[in-house]
N, C-alpha and C positions, 0 to 999 in steps of 0.2 A: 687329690686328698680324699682318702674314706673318711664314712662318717666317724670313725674311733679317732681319727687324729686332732687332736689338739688345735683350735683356733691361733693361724702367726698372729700376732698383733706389733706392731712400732709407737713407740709412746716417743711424741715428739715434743718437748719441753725445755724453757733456757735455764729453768733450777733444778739442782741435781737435789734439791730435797724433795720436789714435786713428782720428778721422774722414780726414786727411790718408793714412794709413797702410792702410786700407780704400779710398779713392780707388786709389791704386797697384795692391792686389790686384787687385780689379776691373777695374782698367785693362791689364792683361797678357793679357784675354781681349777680342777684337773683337765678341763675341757679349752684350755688356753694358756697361751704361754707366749712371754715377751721376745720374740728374738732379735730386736734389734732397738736402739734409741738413738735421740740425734736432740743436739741441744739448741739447732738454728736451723733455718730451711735452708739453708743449700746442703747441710749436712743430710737432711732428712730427705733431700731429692737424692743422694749417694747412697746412702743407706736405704731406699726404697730401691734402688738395681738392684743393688748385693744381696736383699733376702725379699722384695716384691710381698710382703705381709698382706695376709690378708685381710686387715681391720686395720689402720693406722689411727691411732688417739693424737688430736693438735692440737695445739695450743694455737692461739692469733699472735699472741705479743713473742715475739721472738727477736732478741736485739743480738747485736746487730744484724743489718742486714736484711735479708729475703724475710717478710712476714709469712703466715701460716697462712693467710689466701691466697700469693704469691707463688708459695709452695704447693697448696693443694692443689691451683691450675696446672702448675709445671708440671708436677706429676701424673695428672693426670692427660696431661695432650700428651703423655708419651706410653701411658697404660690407663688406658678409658676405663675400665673394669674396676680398678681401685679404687676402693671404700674406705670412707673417713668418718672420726666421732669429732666433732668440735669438741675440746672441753675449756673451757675460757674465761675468764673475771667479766669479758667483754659482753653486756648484755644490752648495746644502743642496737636500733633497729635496722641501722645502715649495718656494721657488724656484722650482723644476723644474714643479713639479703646479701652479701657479698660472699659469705661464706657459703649460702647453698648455692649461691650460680654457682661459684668456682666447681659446683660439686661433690661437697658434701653432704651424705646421708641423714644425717643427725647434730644438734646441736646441744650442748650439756654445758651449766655454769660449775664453776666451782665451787664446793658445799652439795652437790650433788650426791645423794646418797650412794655408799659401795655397790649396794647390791643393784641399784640402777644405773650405774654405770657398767657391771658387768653385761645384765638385760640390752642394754642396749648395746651392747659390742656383739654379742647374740644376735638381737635381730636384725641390724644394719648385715651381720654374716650373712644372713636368710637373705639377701635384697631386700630390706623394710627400710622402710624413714621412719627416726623418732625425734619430733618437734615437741616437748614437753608446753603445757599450755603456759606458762608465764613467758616461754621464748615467743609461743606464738601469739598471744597477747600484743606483747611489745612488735613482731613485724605487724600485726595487722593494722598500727595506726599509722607505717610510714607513708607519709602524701604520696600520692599518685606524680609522675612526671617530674619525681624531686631529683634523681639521679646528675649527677654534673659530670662535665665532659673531664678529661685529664687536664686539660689549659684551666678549668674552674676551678679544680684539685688546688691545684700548685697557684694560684693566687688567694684562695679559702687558707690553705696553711701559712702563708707568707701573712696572712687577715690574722688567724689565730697567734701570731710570732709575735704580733705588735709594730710589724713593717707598716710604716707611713707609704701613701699613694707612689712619692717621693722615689722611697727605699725599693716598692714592688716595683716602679717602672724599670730604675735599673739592674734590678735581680733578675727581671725577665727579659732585659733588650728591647718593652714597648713604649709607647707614649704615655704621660699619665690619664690622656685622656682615654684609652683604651681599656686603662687600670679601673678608671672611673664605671665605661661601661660594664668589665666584665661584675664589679661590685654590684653594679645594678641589678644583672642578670643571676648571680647569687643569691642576693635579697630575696629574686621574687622568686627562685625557687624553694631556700630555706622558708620561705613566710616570713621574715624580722624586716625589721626598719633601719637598723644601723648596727656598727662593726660588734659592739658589747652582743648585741643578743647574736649575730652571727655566730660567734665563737664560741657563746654558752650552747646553742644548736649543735655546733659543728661539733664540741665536745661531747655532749649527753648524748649525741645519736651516733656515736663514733664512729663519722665521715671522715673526723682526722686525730689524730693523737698528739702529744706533748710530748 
């Protein structure tokens, strides 16, 4: 690409008024231009072959199916190089830290001013990171070693469903006393004492979704 050509960009979002709405932005600078969209991440892992953009904007909630962290890995274990802009409702601090491993550049809520949104499609271009200080605010209080395994995951959400010990043993094929421990070992990672404040955790720092 020379410098005169136009920034590719992929706007990756599951409403077509959101994506419509990001067309516009984008389209107020002559310096970029959308050539492709996808309304779910498997679509936007297909649509990244087909035109490989060079700034992809994601959303995280992406129903059904493949989430936008999901997608931003798969994408890129297959094109290391490709540059992503979070832009998301999703502002917990779990959210946040999962979306820059995966490897994304930059992180933007929604309500995000136009003209910083383009800015930052800019300079993620340039290789820059833009961590806006209220995103980074919110990562800088997530506890240290709070991270849970995949087996934590999938009992934390079965915790957030309202599943009795009962119901997670046999959802998962273990004992209940197993169920018991892994609750323990969530406990004392989230910091809470029992299932209520779990789930209000588990919610506000969007570890898991509803």
């Amino acid at each position: 690409m020379s410098k005169t050509d136009p920034i590719h960009i992929m706007v990756v979002d599951d409403h077509p008024v959101v994506r419509r709405g990001l067309f516009a932005i984008i389209g107020l600078d002559a310096g970029m231009r959308v050539v492709a969209e996808a309304a779910s991440g498997e679509e936007a892992v297909k649509m990244f072959r087909q035109h490989e953009p060079d700034v992809t904007l994601m959303d995280l909630r992406l129903q059904p199916g493949m989430g936008g962290v999901e997608a931003i890995a798969a994408i890129r274990e297959e094109f290391p190089a490709s540059k992503f802009v979070v832009l998301t409702t999703y502002d917990g601090d779990e959210d946040i830290y999962r979306a820059l491993q995966a490897g994304a550049q930059a992180y933007l809520l929604k309500g995000t001013l136009d003209h910083e949104v383009r800015e930052t499609i800019k300079a993620v271009h340039r290789g820059l990171r833009r961590i806006p200080t209220p995103v980074s605010d919110r990562l800088s209080v997530r506890p240290p070693n709070s991270e849970l395994t995949p087996r934590e995951l999938e009992v934390l959400q079965l915790i957030v469903n309202g599943k009795s010990n009962k119901e997670l043993a046999d959802a998962l094929g273990i004992t209940e006393n197993t169920v018991k421990w892994f609750t323990k070992i969530i406990f004392n990672k989230l910091d809470v004492r029992d299932r209520t404040q779990a789930t209000t955790a588990a919610l506000q720092r969007g570890i898991v979704h509803l």
